[in-house]
Structure formats: C-alpha cells, structure tokens
VMD Tcl script that builds the backbone (N, CA, C; Angstrom):
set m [mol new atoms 462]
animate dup $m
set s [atomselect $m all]
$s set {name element resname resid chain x y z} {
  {N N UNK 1 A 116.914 136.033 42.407}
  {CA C UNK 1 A 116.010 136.619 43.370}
  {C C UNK 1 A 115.603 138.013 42.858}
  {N N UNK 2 A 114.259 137.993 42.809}
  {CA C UNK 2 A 113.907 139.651 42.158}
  {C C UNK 2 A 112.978 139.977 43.616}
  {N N UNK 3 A 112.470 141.279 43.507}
  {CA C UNK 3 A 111.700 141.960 44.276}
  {C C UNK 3 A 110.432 140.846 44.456}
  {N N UNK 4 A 110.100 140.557 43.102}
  {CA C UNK 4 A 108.462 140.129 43.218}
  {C C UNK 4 A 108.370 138.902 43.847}
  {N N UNK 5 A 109.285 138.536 43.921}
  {CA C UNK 5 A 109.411 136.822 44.877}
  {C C UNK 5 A 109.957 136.792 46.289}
  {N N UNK 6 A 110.185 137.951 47.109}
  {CA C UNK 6 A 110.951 138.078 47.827}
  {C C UNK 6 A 109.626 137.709 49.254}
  {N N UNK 7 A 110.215 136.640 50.415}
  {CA C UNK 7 A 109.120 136.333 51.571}
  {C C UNK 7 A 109.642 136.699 52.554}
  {N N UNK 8 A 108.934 136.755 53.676}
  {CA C UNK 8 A 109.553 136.982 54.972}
  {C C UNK 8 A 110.357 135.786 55.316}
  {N N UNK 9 A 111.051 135.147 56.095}
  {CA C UNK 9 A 111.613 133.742 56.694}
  {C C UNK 9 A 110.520 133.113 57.298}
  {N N UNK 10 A 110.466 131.653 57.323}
  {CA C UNK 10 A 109.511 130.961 57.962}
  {C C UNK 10 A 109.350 131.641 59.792}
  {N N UNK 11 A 108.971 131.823 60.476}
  {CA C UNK 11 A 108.452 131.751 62.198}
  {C C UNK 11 A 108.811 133.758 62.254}
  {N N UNK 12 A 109.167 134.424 61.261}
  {CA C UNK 12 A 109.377 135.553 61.630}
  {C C UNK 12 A 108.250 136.642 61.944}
  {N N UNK 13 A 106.992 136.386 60.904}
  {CA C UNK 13 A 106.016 137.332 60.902}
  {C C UNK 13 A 104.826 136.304 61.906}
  {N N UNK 14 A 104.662 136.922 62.558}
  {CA C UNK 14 A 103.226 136.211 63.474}
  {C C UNK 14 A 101.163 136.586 63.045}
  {N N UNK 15 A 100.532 135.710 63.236}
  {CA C UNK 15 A 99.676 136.308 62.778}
  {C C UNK 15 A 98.918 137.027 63.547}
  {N N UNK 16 A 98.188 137.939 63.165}
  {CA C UNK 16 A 98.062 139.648 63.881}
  {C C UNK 16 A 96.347 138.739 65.282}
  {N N UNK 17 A 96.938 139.623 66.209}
  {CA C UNK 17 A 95.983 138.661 67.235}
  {C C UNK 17 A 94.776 139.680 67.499}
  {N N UNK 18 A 93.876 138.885 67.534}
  {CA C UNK 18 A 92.474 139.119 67.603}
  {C C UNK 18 A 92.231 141.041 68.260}
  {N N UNK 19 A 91.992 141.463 67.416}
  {CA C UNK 19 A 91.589 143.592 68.216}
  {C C UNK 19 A 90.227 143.445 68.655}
  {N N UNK 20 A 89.908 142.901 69.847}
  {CA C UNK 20 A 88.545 142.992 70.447}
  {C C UNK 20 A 87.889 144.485 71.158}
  {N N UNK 21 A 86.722 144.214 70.931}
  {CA C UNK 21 A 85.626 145.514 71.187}
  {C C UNK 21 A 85.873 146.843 70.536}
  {N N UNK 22 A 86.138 147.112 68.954}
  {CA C UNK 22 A 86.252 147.570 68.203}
  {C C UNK 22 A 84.565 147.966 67.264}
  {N N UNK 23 A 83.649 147.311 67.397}
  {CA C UNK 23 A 82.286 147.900 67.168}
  {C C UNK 23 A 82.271 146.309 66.905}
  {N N UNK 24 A 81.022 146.210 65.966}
  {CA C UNK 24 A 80.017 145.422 65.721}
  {C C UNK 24 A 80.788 144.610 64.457}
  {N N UNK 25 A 80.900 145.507 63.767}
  {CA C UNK 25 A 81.267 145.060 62.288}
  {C C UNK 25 A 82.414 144.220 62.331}
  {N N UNK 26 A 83.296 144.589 63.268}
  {CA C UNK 26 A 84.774 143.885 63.372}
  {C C UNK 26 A 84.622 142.323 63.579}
  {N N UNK 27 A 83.159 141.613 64.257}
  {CA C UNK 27 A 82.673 140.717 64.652}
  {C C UNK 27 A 83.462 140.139 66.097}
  {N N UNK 28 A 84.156 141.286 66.572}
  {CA C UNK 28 A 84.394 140.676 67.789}
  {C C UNK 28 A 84.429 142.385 68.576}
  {N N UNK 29 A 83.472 142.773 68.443}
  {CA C UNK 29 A 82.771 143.900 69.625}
  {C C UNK 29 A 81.470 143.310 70.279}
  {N N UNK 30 A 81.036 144.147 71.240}
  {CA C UNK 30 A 79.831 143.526 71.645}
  {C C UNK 30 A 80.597 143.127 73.314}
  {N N UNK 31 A 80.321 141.757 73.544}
  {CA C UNK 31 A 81.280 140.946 74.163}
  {C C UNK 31 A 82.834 141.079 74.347}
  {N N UNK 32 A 83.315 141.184 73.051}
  {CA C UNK 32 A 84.680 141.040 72.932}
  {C C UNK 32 A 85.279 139.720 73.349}
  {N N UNK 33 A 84.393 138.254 72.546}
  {CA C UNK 33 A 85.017 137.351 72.950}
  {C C UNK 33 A 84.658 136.581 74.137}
  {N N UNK 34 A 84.259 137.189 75.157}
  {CA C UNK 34 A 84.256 137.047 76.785}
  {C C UNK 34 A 82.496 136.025 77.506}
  {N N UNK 35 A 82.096 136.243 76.259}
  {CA C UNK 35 A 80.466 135.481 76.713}
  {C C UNK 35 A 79.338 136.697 77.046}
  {N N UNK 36 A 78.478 136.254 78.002}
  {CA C UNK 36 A 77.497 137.626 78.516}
  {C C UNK 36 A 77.348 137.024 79.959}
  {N N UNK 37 A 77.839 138.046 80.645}
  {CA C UNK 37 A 78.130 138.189 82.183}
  {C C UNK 37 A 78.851 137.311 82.909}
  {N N UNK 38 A 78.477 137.197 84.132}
  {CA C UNK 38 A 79.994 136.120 85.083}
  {C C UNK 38 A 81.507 137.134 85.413}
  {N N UNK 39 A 81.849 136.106 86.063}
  {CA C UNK 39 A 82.939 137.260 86.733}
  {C C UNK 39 A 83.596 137.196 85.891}
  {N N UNK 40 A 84.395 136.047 84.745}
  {CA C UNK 40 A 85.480 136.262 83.528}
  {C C UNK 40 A 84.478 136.821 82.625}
  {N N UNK 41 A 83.844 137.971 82.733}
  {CA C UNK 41 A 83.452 138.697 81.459}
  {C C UNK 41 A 83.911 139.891 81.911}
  {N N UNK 42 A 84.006 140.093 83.602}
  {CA C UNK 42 A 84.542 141.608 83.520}
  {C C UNK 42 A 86.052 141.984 83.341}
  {N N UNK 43 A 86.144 143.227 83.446}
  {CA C UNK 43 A 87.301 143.736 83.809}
  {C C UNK 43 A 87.827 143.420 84.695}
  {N N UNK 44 A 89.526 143.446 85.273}
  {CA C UNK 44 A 90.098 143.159 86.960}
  {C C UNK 44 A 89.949 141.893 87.236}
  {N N UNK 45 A 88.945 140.863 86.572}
  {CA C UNK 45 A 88.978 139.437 86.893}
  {C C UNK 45 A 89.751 138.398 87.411}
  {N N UNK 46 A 90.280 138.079 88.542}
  {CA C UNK 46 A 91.318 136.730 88.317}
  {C C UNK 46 A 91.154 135.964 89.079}
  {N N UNK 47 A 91.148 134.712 89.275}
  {CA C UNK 47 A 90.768 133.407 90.113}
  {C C UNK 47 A 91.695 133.488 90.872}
  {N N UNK 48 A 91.276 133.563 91.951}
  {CA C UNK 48 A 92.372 133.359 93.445}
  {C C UNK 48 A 92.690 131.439 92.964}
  {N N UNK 49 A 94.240 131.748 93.657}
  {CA C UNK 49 A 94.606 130.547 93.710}
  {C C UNK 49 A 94.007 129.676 94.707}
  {N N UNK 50 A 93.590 128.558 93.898}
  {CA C UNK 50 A 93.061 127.083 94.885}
  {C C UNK 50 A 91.318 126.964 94.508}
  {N N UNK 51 A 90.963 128.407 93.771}
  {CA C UNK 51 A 89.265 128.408 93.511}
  {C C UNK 51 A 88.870 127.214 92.410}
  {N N UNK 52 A 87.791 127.071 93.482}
  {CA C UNK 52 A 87.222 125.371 92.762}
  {C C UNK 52 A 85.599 125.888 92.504}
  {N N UNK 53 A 85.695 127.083 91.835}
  {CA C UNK 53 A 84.035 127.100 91.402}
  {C C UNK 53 A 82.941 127.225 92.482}
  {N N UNK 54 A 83.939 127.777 93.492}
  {CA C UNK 54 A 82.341 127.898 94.899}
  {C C UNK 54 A 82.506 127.219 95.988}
  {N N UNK 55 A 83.217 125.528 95.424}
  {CA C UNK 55 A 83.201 124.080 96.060}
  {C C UNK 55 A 84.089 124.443 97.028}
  {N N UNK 56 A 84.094 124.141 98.215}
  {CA C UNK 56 A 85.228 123.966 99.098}
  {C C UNK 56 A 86.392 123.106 98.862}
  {N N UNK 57 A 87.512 124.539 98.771}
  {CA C UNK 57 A 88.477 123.866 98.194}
  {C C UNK 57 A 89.482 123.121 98.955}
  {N N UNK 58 A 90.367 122.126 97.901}
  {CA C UNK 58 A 91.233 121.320 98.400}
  {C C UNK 58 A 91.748 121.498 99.830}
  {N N UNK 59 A 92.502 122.487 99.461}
  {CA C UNK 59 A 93.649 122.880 100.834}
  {C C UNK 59 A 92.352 123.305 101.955}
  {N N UNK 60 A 90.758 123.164 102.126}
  {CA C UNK 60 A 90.267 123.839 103.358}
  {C C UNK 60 A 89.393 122.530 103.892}
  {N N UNK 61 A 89.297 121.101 102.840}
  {CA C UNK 61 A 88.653 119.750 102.985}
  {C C UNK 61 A 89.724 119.552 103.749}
  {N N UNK 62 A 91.143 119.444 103.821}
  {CA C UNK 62 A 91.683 118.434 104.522}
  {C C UNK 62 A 92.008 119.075 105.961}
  {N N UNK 63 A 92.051 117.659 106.435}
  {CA C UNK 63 A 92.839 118.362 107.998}
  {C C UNK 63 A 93.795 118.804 107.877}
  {N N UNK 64 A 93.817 119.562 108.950}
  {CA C UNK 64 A 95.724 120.151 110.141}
  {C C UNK 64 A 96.238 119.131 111.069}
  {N N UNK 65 A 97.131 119.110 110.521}
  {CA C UNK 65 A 97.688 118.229 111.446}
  {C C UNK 65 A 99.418 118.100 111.545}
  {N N UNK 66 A 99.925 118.170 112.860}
  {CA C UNK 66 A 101.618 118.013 112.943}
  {C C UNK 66 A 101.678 119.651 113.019}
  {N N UNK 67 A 103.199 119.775 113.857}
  {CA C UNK 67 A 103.515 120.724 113.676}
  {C C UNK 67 A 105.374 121.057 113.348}
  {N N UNK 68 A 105.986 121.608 112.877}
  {CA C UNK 68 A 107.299 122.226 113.009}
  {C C UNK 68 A 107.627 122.666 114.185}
  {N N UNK 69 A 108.706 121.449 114.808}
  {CA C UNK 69 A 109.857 121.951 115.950}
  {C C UNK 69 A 110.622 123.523 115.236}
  {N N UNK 70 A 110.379 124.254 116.228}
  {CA C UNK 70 A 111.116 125.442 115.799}
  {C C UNK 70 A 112.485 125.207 116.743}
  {N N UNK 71 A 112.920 124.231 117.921}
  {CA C UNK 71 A 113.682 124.023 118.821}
  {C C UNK 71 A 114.566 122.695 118.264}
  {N N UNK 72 A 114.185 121.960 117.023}
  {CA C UNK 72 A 114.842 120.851 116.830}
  {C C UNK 72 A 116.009 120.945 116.232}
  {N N UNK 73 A 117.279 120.144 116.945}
  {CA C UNK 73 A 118.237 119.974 116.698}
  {C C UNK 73 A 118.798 118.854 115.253}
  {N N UNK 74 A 118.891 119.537 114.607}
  {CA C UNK 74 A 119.473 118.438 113.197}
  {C C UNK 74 A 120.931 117.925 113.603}
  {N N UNK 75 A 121.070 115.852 113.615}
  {CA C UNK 75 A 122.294 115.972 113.604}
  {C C UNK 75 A 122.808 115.452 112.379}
  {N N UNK 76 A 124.053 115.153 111.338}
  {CA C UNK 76 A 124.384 114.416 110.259}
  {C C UNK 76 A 124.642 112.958 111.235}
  {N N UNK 77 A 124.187 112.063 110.501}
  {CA C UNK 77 A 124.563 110.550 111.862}
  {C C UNK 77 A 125.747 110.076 110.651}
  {N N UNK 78 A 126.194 109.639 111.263}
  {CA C UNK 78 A 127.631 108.356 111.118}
  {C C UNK 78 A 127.339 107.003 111.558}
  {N N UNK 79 A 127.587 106.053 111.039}
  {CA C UNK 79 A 127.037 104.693 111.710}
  {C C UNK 79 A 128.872 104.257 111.603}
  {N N UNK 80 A 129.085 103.698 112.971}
  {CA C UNK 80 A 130.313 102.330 113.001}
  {C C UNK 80 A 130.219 101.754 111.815}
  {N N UNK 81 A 129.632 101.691 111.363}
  {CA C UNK 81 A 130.864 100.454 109.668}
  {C C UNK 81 A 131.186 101.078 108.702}
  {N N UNK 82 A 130.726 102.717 108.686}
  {CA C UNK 82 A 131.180 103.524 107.518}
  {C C UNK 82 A 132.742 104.401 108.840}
  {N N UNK 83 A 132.835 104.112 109.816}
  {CA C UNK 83 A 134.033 104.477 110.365}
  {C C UNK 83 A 134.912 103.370 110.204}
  {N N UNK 84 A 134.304 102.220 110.524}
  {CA C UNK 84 A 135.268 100.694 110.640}
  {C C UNK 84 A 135.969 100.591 108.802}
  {N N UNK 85 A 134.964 101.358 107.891}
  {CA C UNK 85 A 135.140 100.916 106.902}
  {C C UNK 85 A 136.854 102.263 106.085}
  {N N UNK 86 A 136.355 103.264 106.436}
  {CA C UNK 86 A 137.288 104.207 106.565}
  {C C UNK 86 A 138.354 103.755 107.251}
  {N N UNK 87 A 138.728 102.567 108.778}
  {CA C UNK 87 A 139.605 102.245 109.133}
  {C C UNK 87 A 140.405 101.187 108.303}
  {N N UNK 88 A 139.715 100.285 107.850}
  {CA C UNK 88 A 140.054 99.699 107.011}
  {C C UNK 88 A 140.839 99.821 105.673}
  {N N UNK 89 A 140.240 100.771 105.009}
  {CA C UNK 89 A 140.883 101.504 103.736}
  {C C UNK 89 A 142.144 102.646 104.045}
  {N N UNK 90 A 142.034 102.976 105.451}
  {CA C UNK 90 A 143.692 103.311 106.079}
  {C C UNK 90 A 143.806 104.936 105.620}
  {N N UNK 91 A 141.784 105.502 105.467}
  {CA C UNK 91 A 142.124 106.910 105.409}
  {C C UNK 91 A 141.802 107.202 107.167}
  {N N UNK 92 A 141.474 106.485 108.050}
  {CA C UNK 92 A 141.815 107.336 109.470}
  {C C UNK 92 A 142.756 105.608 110.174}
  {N N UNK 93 A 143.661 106.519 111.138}
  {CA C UNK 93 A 144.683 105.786 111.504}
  {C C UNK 93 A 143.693 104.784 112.967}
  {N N UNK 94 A 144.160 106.050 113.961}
  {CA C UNK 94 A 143.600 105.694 115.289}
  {C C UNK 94 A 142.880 107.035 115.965}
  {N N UNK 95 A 142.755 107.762 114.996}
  {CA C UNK 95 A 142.099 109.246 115.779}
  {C C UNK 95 A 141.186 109.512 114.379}
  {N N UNK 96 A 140.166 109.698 114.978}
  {CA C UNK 96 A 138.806 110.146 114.145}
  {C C UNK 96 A 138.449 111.475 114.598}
  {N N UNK 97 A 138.726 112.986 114.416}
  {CA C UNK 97 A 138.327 114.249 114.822}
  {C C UNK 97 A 136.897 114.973 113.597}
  {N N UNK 98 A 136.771 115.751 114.583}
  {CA C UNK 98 A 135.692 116.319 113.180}
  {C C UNK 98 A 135.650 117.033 112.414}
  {N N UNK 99 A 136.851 117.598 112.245}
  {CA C UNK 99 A 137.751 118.349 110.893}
  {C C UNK 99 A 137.769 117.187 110.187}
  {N N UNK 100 A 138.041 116.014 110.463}
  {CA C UNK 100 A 138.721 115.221 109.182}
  {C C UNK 100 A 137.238 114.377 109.111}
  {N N UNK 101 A 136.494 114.421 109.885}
  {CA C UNK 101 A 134.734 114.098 109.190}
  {C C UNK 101 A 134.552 115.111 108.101}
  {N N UNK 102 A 134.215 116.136 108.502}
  {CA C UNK 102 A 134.268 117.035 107.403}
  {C C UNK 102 A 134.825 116.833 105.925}
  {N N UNK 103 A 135.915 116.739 105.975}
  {CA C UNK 103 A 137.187 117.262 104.810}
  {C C UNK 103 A 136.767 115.817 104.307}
  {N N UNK 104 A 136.946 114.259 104.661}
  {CA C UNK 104 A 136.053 113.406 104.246}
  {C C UNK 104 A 134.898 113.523 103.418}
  {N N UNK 105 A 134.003 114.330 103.617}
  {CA C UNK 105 A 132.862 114.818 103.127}
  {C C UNK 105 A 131.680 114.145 103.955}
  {N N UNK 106 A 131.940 113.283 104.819}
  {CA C UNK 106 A 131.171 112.288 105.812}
  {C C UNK 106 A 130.047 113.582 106.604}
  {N N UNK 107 A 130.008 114.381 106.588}
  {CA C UNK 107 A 129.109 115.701 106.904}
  {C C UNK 107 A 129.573 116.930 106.804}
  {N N UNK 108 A 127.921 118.050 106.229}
  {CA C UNK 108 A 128.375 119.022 105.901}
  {C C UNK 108 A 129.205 119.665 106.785}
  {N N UNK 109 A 130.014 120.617 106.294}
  {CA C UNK 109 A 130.969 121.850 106.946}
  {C C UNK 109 A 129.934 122.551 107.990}
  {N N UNK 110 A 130.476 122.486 109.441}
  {CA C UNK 110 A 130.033 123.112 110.745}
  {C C UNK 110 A 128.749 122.281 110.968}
  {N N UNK 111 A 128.300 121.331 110.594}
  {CA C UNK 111 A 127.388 120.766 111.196}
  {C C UNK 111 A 127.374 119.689 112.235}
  {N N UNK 112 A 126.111 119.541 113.514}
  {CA C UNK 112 A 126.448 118.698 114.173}
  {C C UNK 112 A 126.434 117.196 113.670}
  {N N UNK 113 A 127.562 116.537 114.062}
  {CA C UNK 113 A 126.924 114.750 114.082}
  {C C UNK 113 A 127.426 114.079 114.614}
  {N N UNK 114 A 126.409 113.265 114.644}
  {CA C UNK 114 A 126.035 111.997 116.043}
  {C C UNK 114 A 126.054 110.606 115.522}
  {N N UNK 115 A 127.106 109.946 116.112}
  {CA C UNK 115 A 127.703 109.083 115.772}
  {C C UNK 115 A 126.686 107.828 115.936}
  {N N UNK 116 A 126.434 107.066 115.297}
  {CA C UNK 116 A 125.169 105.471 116.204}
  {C C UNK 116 A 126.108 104.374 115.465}
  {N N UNK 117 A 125.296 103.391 116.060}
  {CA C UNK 117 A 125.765 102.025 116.613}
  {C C UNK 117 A 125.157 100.937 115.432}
  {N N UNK 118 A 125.214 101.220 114.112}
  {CA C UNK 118 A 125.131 100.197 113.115}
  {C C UNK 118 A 126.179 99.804 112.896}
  {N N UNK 119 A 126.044 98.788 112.655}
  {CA C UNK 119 A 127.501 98.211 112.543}
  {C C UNK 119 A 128.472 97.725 113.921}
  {N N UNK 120 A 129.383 96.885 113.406}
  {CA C UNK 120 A 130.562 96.751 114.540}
  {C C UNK 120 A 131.889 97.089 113.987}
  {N N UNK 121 A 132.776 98.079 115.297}
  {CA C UNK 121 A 134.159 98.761 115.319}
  {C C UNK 121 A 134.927 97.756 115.509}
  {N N UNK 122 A 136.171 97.381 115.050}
  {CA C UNK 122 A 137.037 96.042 115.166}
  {C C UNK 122 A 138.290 96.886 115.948}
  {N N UNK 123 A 138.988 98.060 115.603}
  {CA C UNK 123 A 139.937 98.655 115.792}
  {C C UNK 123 A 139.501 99.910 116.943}
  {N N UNK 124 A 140.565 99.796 118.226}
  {CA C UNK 124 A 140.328 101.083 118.845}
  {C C UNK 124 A 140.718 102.223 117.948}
  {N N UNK 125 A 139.919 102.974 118.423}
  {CA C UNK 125 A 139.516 104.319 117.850}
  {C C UNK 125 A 138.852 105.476 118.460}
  {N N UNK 126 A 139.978 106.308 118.463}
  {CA C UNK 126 A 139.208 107.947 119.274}
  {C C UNK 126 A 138.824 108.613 118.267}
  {N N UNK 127 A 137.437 109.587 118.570}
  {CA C UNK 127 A 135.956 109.362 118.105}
  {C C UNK 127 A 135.512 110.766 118.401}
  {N N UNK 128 A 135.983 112.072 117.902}
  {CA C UNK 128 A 135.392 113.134 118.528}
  {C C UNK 128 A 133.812 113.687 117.583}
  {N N UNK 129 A 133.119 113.745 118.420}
  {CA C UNK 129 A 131.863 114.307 117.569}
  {C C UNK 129 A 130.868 114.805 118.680}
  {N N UNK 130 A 129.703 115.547 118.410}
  {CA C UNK 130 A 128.744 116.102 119.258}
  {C C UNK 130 A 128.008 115.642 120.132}
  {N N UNK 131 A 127.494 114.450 119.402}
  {CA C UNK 131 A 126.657 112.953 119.974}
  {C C UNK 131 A 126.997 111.780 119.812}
  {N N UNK 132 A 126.553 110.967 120.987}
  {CA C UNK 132 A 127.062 109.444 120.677}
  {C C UNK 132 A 125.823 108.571 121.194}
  {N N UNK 133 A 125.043 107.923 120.289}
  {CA C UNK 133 A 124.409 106.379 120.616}
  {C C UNK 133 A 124.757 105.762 121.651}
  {N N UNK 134 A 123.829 105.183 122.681}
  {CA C UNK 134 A 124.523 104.216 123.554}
  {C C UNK 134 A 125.432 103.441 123.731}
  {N N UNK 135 A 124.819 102.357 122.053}
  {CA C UNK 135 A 125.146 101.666 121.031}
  {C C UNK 135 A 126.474 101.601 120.845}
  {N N UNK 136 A 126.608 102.838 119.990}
  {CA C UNK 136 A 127.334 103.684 119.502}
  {C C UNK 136 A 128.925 103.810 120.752}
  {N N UNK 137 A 128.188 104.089 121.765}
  {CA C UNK 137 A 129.103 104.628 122.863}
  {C C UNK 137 A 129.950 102.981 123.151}
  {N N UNK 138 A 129.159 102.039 122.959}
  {CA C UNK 138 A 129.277 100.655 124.045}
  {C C UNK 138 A 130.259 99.877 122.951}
  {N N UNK 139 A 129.723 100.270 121.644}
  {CA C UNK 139 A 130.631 99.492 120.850}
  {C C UNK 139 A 132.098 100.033 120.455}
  {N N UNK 140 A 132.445 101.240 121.055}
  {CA C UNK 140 A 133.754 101.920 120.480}
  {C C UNK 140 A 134.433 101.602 121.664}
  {N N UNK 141 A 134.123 101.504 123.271}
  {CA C UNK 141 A 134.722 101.646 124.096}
  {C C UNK 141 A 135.306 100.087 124.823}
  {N N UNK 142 A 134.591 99.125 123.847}
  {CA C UNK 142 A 134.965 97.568 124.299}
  {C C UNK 142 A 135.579 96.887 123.213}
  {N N UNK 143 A 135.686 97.889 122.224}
  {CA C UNK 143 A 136.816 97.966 121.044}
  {C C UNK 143 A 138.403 98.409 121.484}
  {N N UNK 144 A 137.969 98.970 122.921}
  {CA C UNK 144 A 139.549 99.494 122.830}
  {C C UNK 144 A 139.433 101.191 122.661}
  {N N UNK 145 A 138.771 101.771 122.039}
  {CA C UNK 145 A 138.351 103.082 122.096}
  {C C UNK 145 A 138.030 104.235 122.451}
  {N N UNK 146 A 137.708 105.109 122.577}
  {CA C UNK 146 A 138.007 106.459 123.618}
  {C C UNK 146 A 136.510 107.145 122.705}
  {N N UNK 147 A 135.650 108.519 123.030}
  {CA C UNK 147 A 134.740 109.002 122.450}
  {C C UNK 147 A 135.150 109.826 123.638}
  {N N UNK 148 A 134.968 111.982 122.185}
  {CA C UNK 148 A 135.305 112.963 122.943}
  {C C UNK 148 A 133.949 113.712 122.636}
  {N N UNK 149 A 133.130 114.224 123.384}
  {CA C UNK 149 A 132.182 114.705 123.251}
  {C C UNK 149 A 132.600 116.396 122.925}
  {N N UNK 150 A 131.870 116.836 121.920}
  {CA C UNK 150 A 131.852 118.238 121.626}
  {C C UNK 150 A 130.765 119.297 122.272}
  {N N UNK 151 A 131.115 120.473 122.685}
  {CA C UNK 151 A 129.600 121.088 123.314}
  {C C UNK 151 A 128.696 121.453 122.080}
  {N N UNK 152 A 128.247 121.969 122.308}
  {CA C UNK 152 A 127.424 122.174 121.013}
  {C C UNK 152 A 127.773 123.895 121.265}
  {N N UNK 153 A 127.523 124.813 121.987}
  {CA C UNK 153 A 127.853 126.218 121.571}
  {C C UNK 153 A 129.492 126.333 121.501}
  {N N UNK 154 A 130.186 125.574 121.907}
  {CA C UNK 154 A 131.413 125.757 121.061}
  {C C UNK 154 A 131.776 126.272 120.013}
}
mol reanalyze $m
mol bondsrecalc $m
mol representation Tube
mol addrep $m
C-alpha cells in the first residue's frame, strides 16, 4: 500500500448535493431547481395534510357518522365452557373468585367481567364477578351453583 493508491472505503464519501441559486453559471441559479411560479416554487411552502390539489378532499367527501360512548362500560366476558373447562382440568375446585380470574390470566388485572351463557356448567360452582347473563345466571344456578355479584365502585 503506498500513498498513490490509497481510496476512501466503499459508502463513506457521499456525493456533494446539488448548491442551488448560486448565479447563472452554476446552472442551477435562476429557479434553483423549483420550476417558474406555483406555491412549491416559493419559500415557507408545505402541503397541508390531506391536500388533493384544490379537489375536495378525502376526509371532507365522506360522511359523519356514529359516535363514542364517553359513559360506556367495558366488560372482559367469560363464557361457561371456558369455566366448565377450567373445572375440568381441576385448576378451580368449587369456588371461582375474581382474584383467581385474574391470576388465571382469564382477564386483565382490575378489570370488570361479565360472565355469559355459552356453553353448559356440569359442576356446581360459586361464581364471583361484576356481571352475569341471564343465560349465564340460569345455567350456573340449576347446576347446583351460587353467583356473587360485585359492585362496581367497590
């Protein structure tokens, strides 16, 4: 390796980017690239988001419609055969509380849930949770079963 052979590394040196409106001679004064007039020729220029060239845009063609419950209650649901099925596999005995929904992973930590009526319960079973399905209610309690309702500001 001598001096006279020596290169930069391949991707290190970049090539030098365009010096606009520098005079005439540079061949990119004048304009500087930009065309002659219109709003992307000036200075401060920038397209609001959603601009369609004038056209009425997307988001102002379509309707409104629906709105967001700011009052709605989210519950996690549980259906009877993922409890019947948990009874079965002999991780809940005869008491179902909602610490051990939780710790299960059967719904997130402090959230409400409301138990429904898919499925059928074979084994009595006490059933504490926030809400209960009719369903839900009719099929745990002719099983043999008990359901403890939670308040909700509890």
């Amino acid at each position: 390796m001598d001096l006279h052979n020596i290169k930069p590394i391949n991707g290190s040196n970049k090539k030098s980017s365009k010096r606009v409106g520098r005079g005439q001679g540079s061949g990119k004064g004048g304009t500087s690239t930009r065309g002659h007039k219109g709003a992307k020729s000036r200075s401060g220029y920038s397209k609001k988001i959603g601009f369609e060239g004038g056209q009425m845009p997307l988001q102002r063609r379509i309707p409104k419609f629906g709105f967001k419950n700011i009052n709605r209650i989210q519950y996690q649901v549980l259906n009877l055969e993922k409890i019947q099925e948990l009874i079965s596999n002999k991780k809940v005995k005869n008491k179902l509380e909602i610490e051990k929904i939780y710790s299960l992973g059967l719904a997130k930590k402090n959230s409400l849930v409301k138990i429904l009526g898919k499925g059928k319960i074979l084994s009595p079973i006490e059933i504490t949770a926030h809400k209960f399905s009719s369903k839900a209610q009719k099929e745990i309690e002719s099983a043999g079963g008990k359901i403890n309702l939670i308040l909700k500001n509890e």
